[in-house]
C-alpha positions, 0 to 999 in steps of 0.5 A, a space after each residue: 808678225 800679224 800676216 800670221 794671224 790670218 787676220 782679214 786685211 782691208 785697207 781704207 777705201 777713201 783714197 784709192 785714187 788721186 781724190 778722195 771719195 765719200 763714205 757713208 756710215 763713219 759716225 761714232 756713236 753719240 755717246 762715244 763723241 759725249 765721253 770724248 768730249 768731256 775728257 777733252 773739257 775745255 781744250 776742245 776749243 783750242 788749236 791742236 795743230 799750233 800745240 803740235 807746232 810747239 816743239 821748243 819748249 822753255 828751259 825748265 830745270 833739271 831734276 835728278 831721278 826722283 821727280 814727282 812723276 814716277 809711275 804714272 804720266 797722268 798730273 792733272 795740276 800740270 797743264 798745257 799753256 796754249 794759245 786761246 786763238 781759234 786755230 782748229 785746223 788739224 792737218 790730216 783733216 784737211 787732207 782727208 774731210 771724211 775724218 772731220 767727224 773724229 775731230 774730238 777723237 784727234 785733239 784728245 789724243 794730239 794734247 795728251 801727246 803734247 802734254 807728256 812731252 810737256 811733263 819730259 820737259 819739266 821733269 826730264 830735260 825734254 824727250 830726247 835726254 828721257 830717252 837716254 835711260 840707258 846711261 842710267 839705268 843697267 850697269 854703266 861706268 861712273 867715276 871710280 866704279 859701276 853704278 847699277 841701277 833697276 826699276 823693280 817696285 814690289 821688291 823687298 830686297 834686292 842685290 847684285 850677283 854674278 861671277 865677280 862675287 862669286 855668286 854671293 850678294 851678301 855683301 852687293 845690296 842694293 837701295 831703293 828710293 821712294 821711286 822703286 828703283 834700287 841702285 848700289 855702286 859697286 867702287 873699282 878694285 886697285 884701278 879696274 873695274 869690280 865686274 870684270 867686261 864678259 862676265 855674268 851677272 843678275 839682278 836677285 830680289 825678293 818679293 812680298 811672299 818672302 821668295 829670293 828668284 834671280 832675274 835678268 837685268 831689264 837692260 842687261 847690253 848682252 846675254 848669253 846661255 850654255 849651249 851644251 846644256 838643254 834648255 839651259 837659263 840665259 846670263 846676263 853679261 856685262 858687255 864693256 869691252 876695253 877700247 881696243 876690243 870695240 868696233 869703231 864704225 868707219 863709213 858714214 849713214 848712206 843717204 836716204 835713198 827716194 824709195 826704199 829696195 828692201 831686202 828683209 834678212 834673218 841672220 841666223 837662218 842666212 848660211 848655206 849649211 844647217 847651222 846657226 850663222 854669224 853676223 860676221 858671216 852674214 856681212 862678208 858674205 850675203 851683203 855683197 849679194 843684196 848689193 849686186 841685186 840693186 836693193 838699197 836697205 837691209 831689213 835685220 829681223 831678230 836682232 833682239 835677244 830672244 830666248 826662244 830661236 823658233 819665235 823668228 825673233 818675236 819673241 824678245 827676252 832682252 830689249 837691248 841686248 843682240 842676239 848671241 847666236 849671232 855673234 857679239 854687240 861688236 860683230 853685229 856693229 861690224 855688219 852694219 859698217 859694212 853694209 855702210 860701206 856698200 850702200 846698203 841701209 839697214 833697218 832693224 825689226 823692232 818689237 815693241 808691241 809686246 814681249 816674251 812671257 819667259 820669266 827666267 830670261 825676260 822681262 816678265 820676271 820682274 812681275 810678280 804680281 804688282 799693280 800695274 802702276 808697278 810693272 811694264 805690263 798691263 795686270 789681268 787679261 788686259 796684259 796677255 796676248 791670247 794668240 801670240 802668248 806674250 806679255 803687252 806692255 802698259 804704254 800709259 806707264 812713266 818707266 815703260 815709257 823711258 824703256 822703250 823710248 830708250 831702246 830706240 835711241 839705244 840701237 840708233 845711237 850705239 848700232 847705226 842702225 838707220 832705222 825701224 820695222 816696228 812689228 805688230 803694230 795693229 796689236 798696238 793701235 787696238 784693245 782687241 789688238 785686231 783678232 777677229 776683227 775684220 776691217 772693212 774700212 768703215 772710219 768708226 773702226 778706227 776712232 771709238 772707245 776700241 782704240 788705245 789711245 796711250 799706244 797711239 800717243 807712244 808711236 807719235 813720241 817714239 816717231 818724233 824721237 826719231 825723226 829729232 835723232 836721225 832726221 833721215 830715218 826710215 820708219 815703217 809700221 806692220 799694220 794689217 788694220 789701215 789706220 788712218 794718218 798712220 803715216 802721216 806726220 805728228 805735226 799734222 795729227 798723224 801718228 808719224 810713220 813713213 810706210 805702211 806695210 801693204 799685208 793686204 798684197 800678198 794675201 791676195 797673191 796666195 788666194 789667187 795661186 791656192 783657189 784659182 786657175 789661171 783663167 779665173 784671174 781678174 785683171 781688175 780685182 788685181 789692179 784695185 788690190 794693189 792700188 788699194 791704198 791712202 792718198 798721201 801715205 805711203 806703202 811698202 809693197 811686197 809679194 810675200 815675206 818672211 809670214 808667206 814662208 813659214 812651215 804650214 805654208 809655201 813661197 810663190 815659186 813653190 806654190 807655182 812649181 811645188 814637186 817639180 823644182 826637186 827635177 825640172 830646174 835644170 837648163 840642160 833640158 827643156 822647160 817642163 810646161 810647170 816651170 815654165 808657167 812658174 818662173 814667168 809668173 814668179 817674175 810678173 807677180 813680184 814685178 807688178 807688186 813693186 811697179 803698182 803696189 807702193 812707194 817702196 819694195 820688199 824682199 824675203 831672203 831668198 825669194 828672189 831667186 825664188 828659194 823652194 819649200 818652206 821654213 822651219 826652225 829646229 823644234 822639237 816636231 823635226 827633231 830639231 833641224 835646220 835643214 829648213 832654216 838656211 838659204 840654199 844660196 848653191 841653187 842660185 850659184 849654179 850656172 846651169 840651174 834656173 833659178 838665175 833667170 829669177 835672181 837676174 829679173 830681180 836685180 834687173 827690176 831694182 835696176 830699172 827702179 835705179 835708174 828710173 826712180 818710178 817708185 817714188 813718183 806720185 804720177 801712177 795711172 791704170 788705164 786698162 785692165 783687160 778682162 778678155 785678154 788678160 792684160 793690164 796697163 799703167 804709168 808709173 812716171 813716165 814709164 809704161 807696163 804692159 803686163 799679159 797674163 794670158 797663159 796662151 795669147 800673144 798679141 801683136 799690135 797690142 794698142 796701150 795708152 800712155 800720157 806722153 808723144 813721142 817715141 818708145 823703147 823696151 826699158 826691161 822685158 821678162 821675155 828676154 834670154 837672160 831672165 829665162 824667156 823665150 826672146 819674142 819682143 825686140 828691144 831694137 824697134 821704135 814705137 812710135 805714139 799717135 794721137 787720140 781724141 781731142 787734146 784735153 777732153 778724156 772721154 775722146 781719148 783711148 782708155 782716157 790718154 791723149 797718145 797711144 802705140 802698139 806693142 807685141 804683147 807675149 802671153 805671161 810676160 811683162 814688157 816696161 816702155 820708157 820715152 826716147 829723149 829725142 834731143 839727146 838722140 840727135 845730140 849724139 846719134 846714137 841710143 845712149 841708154 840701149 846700147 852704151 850703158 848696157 855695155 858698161 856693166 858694174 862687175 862689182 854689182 853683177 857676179 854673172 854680169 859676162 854671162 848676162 853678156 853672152 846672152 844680151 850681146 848679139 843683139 847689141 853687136 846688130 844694133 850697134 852696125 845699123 847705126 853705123 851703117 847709118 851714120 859710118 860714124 862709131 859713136 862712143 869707142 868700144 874697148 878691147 875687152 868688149 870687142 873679145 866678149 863679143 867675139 866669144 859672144 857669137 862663138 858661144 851663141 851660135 854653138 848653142 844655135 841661139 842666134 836668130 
């Protein structure tokens, strides 16, 4: 969410490489370190990384709700036992020695941590029995009726409406205790339930000018509104389904996969036709799509309900509610199965970095003017959001602390999700919440008084509550700031994140396609902004997302081909030099953003087949349309368009990712970025890209570097007839490696690898290497990879898979009789099936005079 706040993106610099390097000037004020200090008085001497290791507490005793701690964390009679021994390591400081300086900085916020987990312990039964308030707290079955229960301090009265009584709470009036919380049960009516499953209901209270306002339930499961009427207020529902009406979840977790493919999805906006589509809809129907592009992770954004459908979700009203334009609590549970059932993980995108300032549907209506001690926001102008115009919540608070933690167990536990995108994340880690803060990855940046410190020791629990639930989990922070340690492990000081979103990437791409032509291009500035990124913690890198595609903007095909896509997508005629240049393009920028830029790959809906224009929700400035809001999926599916040059280079680099697995490798290495030719040339593993942006230049013997001897083969190619190309690289030749300098000494090698082969290098396109493993080619006689497994197509991962074949064959089919020439032998059996595609492959081919 913060890409739309045109904040400058950097990202820390010390790390960019394999070692870290000095930086100068990060030192905290004296007077800063003085304050740290004396807050940390006397546990500055001890060892936050043993307090961090302690996570088995002893058994205290368990205490009903009503602890002495309610409100506020802070209890300065408790303290933290801990070993004397000098143990003042910190993990994240013996990987980075830049942040030994903020060494105070990090056991100030490490025993603060420690020390709420220590409070959970003794007044909650530890974190994860905390995190379960949604047992408690809402509307929930206990024996012979519903009890109800609600958080709201400042109220004076309080009852329980709804449909059951006929919106009457004259006879439903709630109790507070000494706490704020109000509570009533409400007993069963001849052995059912009083509050009828899919009925409305509301909390109603009066507050201390004497004022009676209805409000939602802050943990109301589902909510819904009146369609027919404009503008309409949201109910809350009692969402209790009997058992024969709840979705049982049939297909276990898929297994965290070595790099995450994400495929970031908005339900709402997924249908063809300009209407609102259903979770239902979404599972039967784009599921099987992101399955057969090889992604391994689904993104779900606006899941929560938000009343407002043009804040793209961000604007939350109900935490634990799904949103009803969608569809139901079970339907969405029915996605998620399904997308289990394909393999597909699914992560929700999570906002807990603030809220909707609506006071009828949210949160916000439960603030009428408390303290903050009394509410789930920060008073005054700390606990708004200039820019976004929200409420920000006070992460120091017991109750806000019991909320959020519990919304997260919450979807893990009751929707499967397999884990978070949490939103906003900068907006968080920062007072200043990062407007007009341009980051330049100088240290003091990030460790100072400026830093909140509470939102910081809120991620490290809400990380360590989900790493204890689902230890698999997959959890990534929306970060444009580059915090150190972000993600890092909270056992090593680290705030505990998995990924971090690289925001920097597609804000370099939009520079580069809005105020540069294409000779302006650097093949160095690319290459350090997409490496640009801290050793040892990992990012997810992406060429654009859902910010790149809001109205006011353009997605990279329609900044590369803008006007002429409404005419020039046609394959029954010549590519027009615009599209040509667009669809090459399209596919080198998003394929060296996965291969360079991070640790895992993200995708917006659509723009892998590179979906036109921009979106925008209905509003009141369209006249409420959604012609702007769905996916034109029709583009993809029409043979004779080319978009599917683009969706098959998509599912071809997932593929490669599949099998190759290179994205999780550490072994990247850039050894040429060629300025005069416009070419770029890395490993990832053991794999090597060569990428030439020259609009013009073909080069033929083109000499690349690589770390391995050996022999060469075309692993994937942008160039090829099924991705849109023109055919030039031929997959069937060998390259074989020489070797340069003396072994071992760098400075003697070429561009500093001890091989090198050559290559023809096409202008804008990008061409993948892998090393022929010899022993297996002697085995067998045969290249296994280039000719078997590209004839044993997955038709239920690849909807065009025979015209993908028709295509690709006649290759094959040549390569195929030089070996058997060669060794009048056939290796592996060919099936009938084949033999036909093949035979229909030349008659198509050479009616289409495609054959060389």
């Amino acid at each position: 969410m913060l890409g739309s706040l045109s904040l400058l993106a950097a990202t820390p610099f010390a790390f960019r490489s394999f070692s870290p390097s000095p930086n100068n000037n990060r030192f905290l004020s004296s007077a800063i370190n003085h304050q740290i200090a004396k807050q940390l008085a006397t546990e500055s001497g001890r060892g936050s990384q043993k307090l961090l290791r302690r996570h088995v507490f002893p058994v205290y005793r368990r205490v009903s709700y009503g602890s002495p701690i309610s409100a506020v964390m802070t209890d300065d009679s408790l303290t933290v036992t801990t070993s004397e021994e000098d143990t003042q390591n910190i993990g994240i400081l013996d990987i980075d020695s830049a942040l030994r300086q903020f060494k105070d900085h990090f056991q100030y916020r490490i025993k603060k941590y420690v020390d709420q987990k220590n409070l959970f312990e003794n007044y909650e039964g530890g974190l994860e029995e905390f995190a379960k308030g949604y047992l408690r707290f809402g509307f929930n079955r206990e024996e012979d009726g519903i009890v109800y229960r609600e958080w709201a301090p400042p109220a004076q009265e309080a009852q329980v409406v709804g449909d059951f009584n006929g919106w009457d709470g004259s006879n439903h009036k709630m109790e507070k205790n000494e706490f704020g919380v109000w509570s009533i049960k409400i007993p069963d009516s001849e052995g059912n339930p009083a509050i009828p499953h899919n009925s409305r209901v509301k909390f109603r209270f009066k507050h201390g000018d004497g004022v009676w306002v209805d409000r939602m339930p802050a943990w109301i499961k589902y909510a819904t509104v009146d369609p027919t009427r404009f503008g309409a207020p949201y109910d809350g529902v009692h969402w209790d389904p009997p058992p024969s009406e709840r979705y049982e979840f049939k297909y276990p977790r898929p297994p965290k996969p070595k790099a995450p493919r994400i495929y970031e999805a908005h339900v709402g906006m997924s249908s063809s036709e300009p209407r609102i589509n259903s979770y239902r809809e979404f599972a039967d129907d784009v599921l099987p799509r992101i399955q057969a592009n090889n992604y391994n992770t689904v993104q779900l954004m606006a899941v929560m309900e938000h009343s407002y459908y043009a804040s793209f979700g961000y604007h939350v009203t109900n935490f634990f509610s799904v949103s009803s334009r969608s569809g139901t609590p079970e339907d969405l549970k029915y996605l998620i199965d399904k997308a289990h059932s394909l393999g597909l993980r699914v992560l929700m995108d999570v906002v807990h970095s603030h809220a909707s300032n609506n006071v009828t549907d949210g949160l916000n209506g439960f603030d009428v003017g408390q303290s903050s001690q009394e509410s789930y926001f920060h008073t005054g102008e700390r606990g708004y959001h200039k820019l976004w115009d929200s409420r920000l919540f006070n992460y120091g608070n017991w109750e806000v602390l019991r909320f959020l933690l519990s919304n997260l167990r919450w979807w893990l536990e009751e929707f499967k999700f397999d884990g978070f995108r949490f939103d906003g994340v900068t907006s968080m880690l920062y007072h200043h919440h990062g407007i007009n803060m341009p980051f330049t990855g100088d240290y003091n940046e990030y460790f100072s008084d400026a830093t909140d410190v509470d939102a910081v020791v809120y991620l490290m629990l809400a990380n360590s509550l989900i790493n204890s639930i689902l230890p698999d989990a997959t959890v990534i922070a929306e970060d444009v700031s580059g915090m150190p340690g972000l993600g890092r492990p909270v056992s090593e000081g680290g705030i505990g994140f998995d990924y971090r979103l690289a925001m920097a990437i597609p804000d370099k791409w939009i520079d580069y396609l809005k105020n540069k032509n294409d000779e302006e291009w650097s093949m160095t500035d690319l290459s350090c902004s997409l490496t640009n990124r801290r050793y040892t913690e990992k990012c997810i890198s992406y060429a654009e997302s859902h910010d790149q595609s809001i109205v006011g903007d353009k997605t990279i095909a329609f900044f590369l081909m803008d006007k002429e896509m409404y005419s020039g997508m046609s394959c029954l005629t010549d590519a027009s030099p615009t599209i040509d240049r667009g669809i090459a393009l399209h596919k080198m920028i998003h394929f060296i953003t996965m291969a360079l830029g991070g640790e895992g790959y993200l995708n917006f809906m659509g723009n892998e087949f590179g979906h036109p224009e921009w979106i925008d929700f209905p509003r009141e400035g369209n006249g409420w349309s959604y012609e702007k809001c769905r996916r034109q999926w029709t583009l993809v599916d029409t043979d004779h368009l080319r978009y599917k040059f683009m969706n098959a280079f998509d599912r071809a680099m997932n593929a490669l990712d599949d099998k190759f697995s290179f994205l999780s490798l550490t072994k990247q290495i850039v050894s040429c970025t060629d300025e005069e030719n416009k070419v770029i040339v890395f490993e990832r593993g053991d794999l090597v890209f060569v990428f030439n942006f020259h609009s013009e230049n073909t080069y033929d013997g083109y000499k690349v570097g690589c770390d391995l001897p050996g022999k060469y083969r075309v692993a994937l190619d942008s160039d090829a007839w099924e991705f849109g190309g023109h055919g030039r690289v031929g997959h069937d030749v060998d390259h074989f490696t020489s070797p340069e300098g003396i072994p071992g000494v760098p400075e003697t090698n070429f561009n500093n690898r001890p091989n090198s082969f050559k290559v023809l290098s096409p202008a804008r396109t990008c061409v993948v290497y892998y090393k022929v493993d010899e022993s297996v080619e002697e085995t067998n006689g045969i290249n296994v990879i280039s000719v078997s497994e590209t004839l044993e197509m997955d038709a239920s991962k690849q909807k065009n898979a025979e015209e993908s074949a028709i295509l690709i064959l006649p290759r094959l089919i040549m390569e195929i009789k030089k070996i058997h020439k060669k060794l009048m032998i056939v290796t592996q059996p060919v099936s009938m099936r084949n033999c036909k595609k093949m035979e229909q492959s030349r008659k198509v081919l050479k009616n289409q005079q495609l054959l060389c």
